[in-house]
N, C-alpha and C positions, 0 to 999 in steps of 0.2 A: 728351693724352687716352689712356684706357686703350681698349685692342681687347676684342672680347666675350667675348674669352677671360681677360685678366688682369682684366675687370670680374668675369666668374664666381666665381675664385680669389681675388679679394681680399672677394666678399660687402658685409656691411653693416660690416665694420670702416672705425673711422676714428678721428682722433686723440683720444687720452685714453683709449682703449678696453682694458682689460687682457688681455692677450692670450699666444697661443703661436703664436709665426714659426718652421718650420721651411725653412730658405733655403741660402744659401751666403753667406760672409763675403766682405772686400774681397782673402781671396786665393784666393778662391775652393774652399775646403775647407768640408765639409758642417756646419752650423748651428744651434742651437736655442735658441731666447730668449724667455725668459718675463717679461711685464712690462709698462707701457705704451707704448703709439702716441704717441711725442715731437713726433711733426710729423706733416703732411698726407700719406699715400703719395705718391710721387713717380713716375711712370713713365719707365724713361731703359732705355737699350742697355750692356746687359754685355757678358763674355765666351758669356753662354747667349742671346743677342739682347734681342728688347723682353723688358722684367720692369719688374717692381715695385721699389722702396727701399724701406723698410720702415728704422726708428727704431724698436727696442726696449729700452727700459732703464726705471733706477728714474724715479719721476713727479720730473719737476723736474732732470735730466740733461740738459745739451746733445745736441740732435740733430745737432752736430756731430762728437759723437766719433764715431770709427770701430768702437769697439766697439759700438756698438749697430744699425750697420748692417746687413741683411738682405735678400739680393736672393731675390726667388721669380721663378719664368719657369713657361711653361705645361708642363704635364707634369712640374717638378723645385719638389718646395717646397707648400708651403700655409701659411694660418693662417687661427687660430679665435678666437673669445673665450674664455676663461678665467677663473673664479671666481677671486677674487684669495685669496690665501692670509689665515687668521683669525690676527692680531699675537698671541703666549702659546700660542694652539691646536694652529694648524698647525706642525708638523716638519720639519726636514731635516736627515740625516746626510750630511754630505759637504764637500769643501775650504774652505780660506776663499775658495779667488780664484772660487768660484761666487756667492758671496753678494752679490746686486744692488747693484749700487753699489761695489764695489770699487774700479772704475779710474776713478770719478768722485775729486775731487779735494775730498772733503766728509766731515764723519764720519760713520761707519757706525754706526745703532744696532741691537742686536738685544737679541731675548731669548736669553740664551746658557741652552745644555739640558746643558753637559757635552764631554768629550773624547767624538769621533766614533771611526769605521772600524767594520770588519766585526765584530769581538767585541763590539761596544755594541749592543744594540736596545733602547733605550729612552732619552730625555733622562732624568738622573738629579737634577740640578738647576734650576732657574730663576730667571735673575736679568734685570735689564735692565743691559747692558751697550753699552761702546765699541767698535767694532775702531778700533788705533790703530797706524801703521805706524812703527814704531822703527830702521828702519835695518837694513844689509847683507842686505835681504831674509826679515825678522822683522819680526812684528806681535803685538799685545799685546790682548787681552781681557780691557778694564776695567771694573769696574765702576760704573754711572753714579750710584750711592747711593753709595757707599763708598772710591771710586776701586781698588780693591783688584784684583791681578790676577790673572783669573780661569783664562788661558790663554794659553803662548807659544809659537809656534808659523811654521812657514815657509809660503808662500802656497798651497803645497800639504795644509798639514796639517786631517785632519775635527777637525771637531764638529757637536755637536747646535745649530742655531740657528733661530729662528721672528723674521718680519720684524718691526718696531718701529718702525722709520723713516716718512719721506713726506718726499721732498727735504731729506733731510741734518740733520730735524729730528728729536727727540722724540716720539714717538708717544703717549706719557704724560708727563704734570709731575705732581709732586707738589703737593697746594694749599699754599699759604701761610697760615699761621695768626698774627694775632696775638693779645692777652691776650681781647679783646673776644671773635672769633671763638672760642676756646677757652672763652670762658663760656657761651655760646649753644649748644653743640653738642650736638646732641640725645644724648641718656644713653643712647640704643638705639645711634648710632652710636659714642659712645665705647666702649662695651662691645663690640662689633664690631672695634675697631681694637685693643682691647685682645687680642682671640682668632688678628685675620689680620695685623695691621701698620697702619702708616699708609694711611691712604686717598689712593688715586689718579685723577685728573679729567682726562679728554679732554683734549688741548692747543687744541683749538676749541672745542668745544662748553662745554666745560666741566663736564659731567656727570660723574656717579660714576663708574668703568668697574669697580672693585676695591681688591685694599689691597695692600702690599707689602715685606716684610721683606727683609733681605742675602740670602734662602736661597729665595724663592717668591714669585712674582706670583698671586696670588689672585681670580679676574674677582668682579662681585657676582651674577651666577649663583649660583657656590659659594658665597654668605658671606650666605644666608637664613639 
């Protein structure tokens, strides 16, 4: 059981919950992890005494790994909830080995924006793309339309990238059309597909989301 103190600091978070832990890691160097609650908080004795465990990482990552582990203790650490970043919207300049799910052992989707670092401020592209680990410490940014590569680079290297994924999966499919479906298709969206790309449909839902060519993910916000 937690004490009324690590009850305070941990609040209403609990698993599933999207969040920012800032804690200490398993060597105890200082911490920040943005992502979901993988398991139940766990309350155990570190090197800071009683604290909290805390599992952050991508949704659908073992809470076994150690990189997603996060000790808070009273006085050192917190966490809060966090709006989860919008798949195509949201931005980030910065390495590969930041981007959630890296050291999971699953493929990485994103929406790739472009070669990162300090001279860039702005994603200049958008594609849906793979990270794919090719060896002596090089990875490869493919494209998930085209296979084409977009980006090669060491685990250190920026880019522009906005999340895609949800456990190792697709965050967009393309539909499947056959002759019948392609007969039926309303003239208002062919015409549509004709201006933004192919159309794109939630990998659950199934709903429109957008349309999508080798060069831009178009949400259907844009594409009234």
């Amino acid at each position: 059981m937690f004490n009324a103190a690590l009850t305070a600091l941990l609040g209403d978070v609990q698993e599933g919950d999207y969040v920012t832990a800032v804690g200490v890691d398993t060597r105890g160097a200082d911490v920040e992890r943005v992502g979901t609650v993988l398991a139940p908080p766990k309350p155990m004795k570190g090197k800071g005494g009683a604290g909290i465990r805390l599992c952050v990482g991508l949704k659908g990552a073992s809470p076994d790994e150690r990189s997603t582990w996060t000790m808070l203790y009273e006085g050192q650490g917190y966490v809060q909830q966090t709006k989860p970043p919008v798949p195509g919207e949201d931005w980030t300049n910065g390495p590969l080995k930041d981007v959630p799910g890296m050291r999971v052992n699953a493929p990485m989707h994103i929406f790739f924006g472009g070669k990162g670092g300090k001279r860039s401020t702005a994603p200049v592209t958008e594609g849906r793309a793979e990270i794919v680990h090719v060896g002596d410490g090089r990875y490869e940014v493919r494209s998930l339309v085209s296979g084409a590569v977009f980006f090669s680079g060491a685990w250190g290297a920026q880019i522009w990238w906005s999340p895609a994924a949800e456990n190792g999966e697709p965050y967009y499919r393309e539909q499947d059309h056959d002759e019948h479906q392609e007969q039926d298709k309303p003239q208002d969206q062919a015409v549509t597909e004709q201006r933004f790309g192919k159309a794109v449909y939630h990998v659950r839902t199934g709903a429109l989301v957008g349309y999508v060519t080798l060069a831009k993910f178009t949400p259907i916000e844009e594409a009234d």
